[in-house]
N, C-alpha and C positions, 0 to 999 in steps of 0.2 A: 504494500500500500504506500509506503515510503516511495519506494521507487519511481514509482506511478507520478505522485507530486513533487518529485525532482526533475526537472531539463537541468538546462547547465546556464539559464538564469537561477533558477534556486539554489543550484551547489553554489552556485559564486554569493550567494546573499547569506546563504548559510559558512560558508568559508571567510565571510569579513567577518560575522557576528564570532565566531567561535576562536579570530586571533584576537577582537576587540574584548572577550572575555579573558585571554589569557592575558594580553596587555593588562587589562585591570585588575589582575588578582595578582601579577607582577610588581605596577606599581604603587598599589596598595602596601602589599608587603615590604616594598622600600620605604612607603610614607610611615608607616607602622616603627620600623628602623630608626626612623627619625625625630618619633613622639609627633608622629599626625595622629587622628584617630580619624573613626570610619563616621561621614556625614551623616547616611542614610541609618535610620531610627530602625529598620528591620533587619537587613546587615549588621548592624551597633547589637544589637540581643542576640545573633547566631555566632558571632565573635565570641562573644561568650564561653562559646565551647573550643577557644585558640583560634588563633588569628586564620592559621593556614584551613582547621576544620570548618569555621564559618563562612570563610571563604567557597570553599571549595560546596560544601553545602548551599549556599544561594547561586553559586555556578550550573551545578546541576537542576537547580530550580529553573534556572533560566533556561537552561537548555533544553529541560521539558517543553516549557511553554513555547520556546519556539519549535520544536517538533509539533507542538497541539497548532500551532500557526500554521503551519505547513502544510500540514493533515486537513484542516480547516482552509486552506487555499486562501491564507490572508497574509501573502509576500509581502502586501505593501506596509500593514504593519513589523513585520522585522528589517523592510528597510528601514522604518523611521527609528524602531527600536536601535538600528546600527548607527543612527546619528547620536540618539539618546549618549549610546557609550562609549563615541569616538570622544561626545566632549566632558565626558568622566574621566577619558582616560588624559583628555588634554588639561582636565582641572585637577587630577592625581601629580599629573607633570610639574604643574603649578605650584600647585603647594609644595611641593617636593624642592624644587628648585627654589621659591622662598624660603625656606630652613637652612638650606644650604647656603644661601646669600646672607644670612641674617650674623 
């Protein structure tokens, strides 16, 4: 069924959203390194259970729900969702390189 709602616009949309997750549990864990803490209030309580398991735990959250996206033939949402986390990952950057200037 997967197969079916993949061409190779979905792999490609699924292929930005799954490096833009790993950029962000990347540099999350640098911010973490740093004494940033986690913005997002639902993220902040799975951290909880260690940086890298809450991480990784709202990772695979996401990743569900973009497969239910997929399965659901609603690409146009995990494109916007890949905008949502290109500038997470560019406001992870942010902060990161503030601490480091400071």
């Amino acid at each position: 069924m997967i197969a079916e709602a993949m061409n190779r616009s979905g792999r490609q949309l699924i292929e930005v959203f799954l490096y833009l997750q790993i950029l962000d549990i990347l540099t999350t864990l640098i911010g973490f390194s740093l004494g940033n803490s986690e913005a997002s209030p639902f993220v902040r309580l799975m951290v909880r259970w260690g940086p890298l398991n809450g991480l990784l735990a709202s990772k695979i959250l996401a990743v569900s729900l973009a497969t239910a996206c997929l399965l659901l033939r609603r690409r146009k949402l995990i494109h916007w969702i890949n905008y949502w986390y290109a500038a997470v990952v560019a406001w992870n950057l942010y902060t990161t390189l503030r601490v480091l200037n400071a």
